[in-house]
Every structure is written in structure tokens, then in C-alpha cells.
N, C-alpha and C positions, 0 to 999 in steps of 0.2 A: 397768582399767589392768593387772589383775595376768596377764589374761589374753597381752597386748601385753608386757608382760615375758616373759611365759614365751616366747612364739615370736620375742621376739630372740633373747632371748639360747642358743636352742636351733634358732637356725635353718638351718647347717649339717648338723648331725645329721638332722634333720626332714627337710631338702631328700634328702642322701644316704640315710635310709628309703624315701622317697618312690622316688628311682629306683630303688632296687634292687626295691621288689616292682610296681611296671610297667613298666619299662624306660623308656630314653630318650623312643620314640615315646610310652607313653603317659602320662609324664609329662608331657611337652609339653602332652597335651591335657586332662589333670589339673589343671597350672598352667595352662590358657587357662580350664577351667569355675570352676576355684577364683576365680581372678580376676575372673571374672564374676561369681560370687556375692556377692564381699565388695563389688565395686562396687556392684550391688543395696541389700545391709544396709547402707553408706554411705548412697545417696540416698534409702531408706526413711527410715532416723536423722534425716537432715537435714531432710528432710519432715515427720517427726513431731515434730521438734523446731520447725518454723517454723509447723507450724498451732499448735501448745500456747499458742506466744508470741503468734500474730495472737487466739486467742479470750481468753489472758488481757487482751493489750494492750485488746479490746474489752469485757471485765467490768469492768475498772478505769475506762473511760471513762464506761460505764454507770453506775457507781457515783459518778462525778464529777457526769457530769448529773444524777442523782436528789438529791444533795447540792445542787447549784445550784437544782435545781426545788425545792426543799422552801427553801431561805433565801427565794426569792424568792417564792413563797405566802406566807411567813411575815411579809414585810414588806406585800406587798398586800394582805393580810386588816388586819393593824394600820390601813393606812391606809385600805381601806373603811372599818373599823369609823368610824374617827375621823370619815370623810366622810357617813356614817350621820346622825351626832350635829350635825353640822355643819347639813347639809341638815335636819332637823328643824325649826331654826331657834331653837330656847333659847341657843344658845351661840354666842358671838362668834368670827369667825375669829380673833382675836388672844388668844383666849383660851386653856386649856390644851391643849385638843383639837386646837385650828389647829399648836399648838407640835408635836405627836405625827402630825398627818397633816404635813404638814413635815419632820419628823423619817423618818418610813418612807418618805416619797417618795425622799428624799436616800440612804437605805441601799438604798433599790431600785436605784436610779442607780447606787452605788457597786458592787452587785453586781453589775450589766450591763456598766458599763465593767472590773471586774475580769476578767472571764469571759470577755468575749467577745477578746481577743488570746487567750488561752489556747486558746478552742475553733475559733480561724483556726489557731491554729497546730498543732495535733493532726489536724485535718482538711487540712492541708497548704495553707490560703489563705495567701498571703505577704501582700496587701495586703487593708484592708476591702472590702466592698462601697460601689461610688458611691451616696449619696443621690440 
């Protein structure tokens, strides 16, 4: 910014520099290439400032999925495990183990229906997919 301070508020002076050591005509074509230039380091800026955003926007996404991927292992493993013990055939469904695959099935759930508006709507879907 300190830069854009200095050429306002010096921008007379500067101008009148400017013609006096090319004259009219080549100023003219001084302020046509400057102008080109600075247009350029505009739409570079602005370029480099819209990839920076689109690959952070896509790290932060990345790091949201692998967050989702890892709760939801984390409850599928629980309720294997349970379903394990279950199928073995020692232990009654309604016993502690039925309460814990029960339990992880229900947070699995909870974690699908949390997520998935979330990941319609990042990925730009307005409505779910039909069953």
C-alpha cells in the first residue's frame, strides 16, 4: 500500500517528469506500455491469488474428509468388533455387546446423516441423490 501512497499522492509531479524526458508523443506510448504492464501484474495478482484459495479451499476439504473417514472407521471397527462376539454365539444380543454394536451402528448413522448435507453442499449438490 505504501507503494500506491507514494504515486498518488506524487502523481502530478511524476506525470510532468515523465513528459518532459520523452516528450508528448513518447509519453503517450510510455503511458500505453505502463498501462499494459500494470494491467498484466493485476491479472497475474488476481490469478495467483484465486489458485492459492482454490488449493487451500481443496486442503481444508481434504482434511475434512479424512476427519469424516477416520470417525467413521472408528465406529465400524467398534461395531465389528461387537458383531465378532456376537456371532461367536456366547453372548446374547441383548446383552452388553448387543447394547455397543447398537450403539456404534446409531453414531455411524449419525455421522452419515451429519456429513453428508455438508459434503452436497461443498461439492455444490442443492438436492440429495434419488434412492
Amino acid at each position: 500500500m505504501m507503494l500506491h501512497d507514494f504515486l498518488t499522492a506524487n502523481r502530478e509531479e511524476l506525470l510532468n517528469r515523465c513528459r518532459a524526458k520523452v516528450g508528448q508523443r513518447g509519453f503517450a506510448s510510455l503511458f500505453q506500455i505502463l498501462n499494459r504492464l500494470l494491467d498484466n501484474a493485476i491479472a497475474d495478482a488476481v490469478s495467483s491469488y484465486e489458485t492459492h484459495r482454490d488449493f487451500q479451499g481443496n486442503l481444508d476439504m481434504h482434511q475434512r474428509l479424512g476427519t469424516l473417514a477416520e470417525e467413521q472407521r472408528r465406529h465400524l471397527h467398534t461395531a465389528l468388533k461387537a458383531f465378532e462376539a456376537l456371532k461367536a454365539g456366547h453372548i446374547g444380543l441383548r446383552a452388553a455387546t448387543g447394547s455397543v454394536l447398537e450403539d456404534s451402528l446409531k453414531k455411524l448413522r449419525d455421522v452419515i446423516d451429519r456429513s453428508h448435507p455438508e459434503l452436497r453442499l461443498s461439492t455444490g449438490m442443492a438436492k440429495p441423490p434419488q434412492a
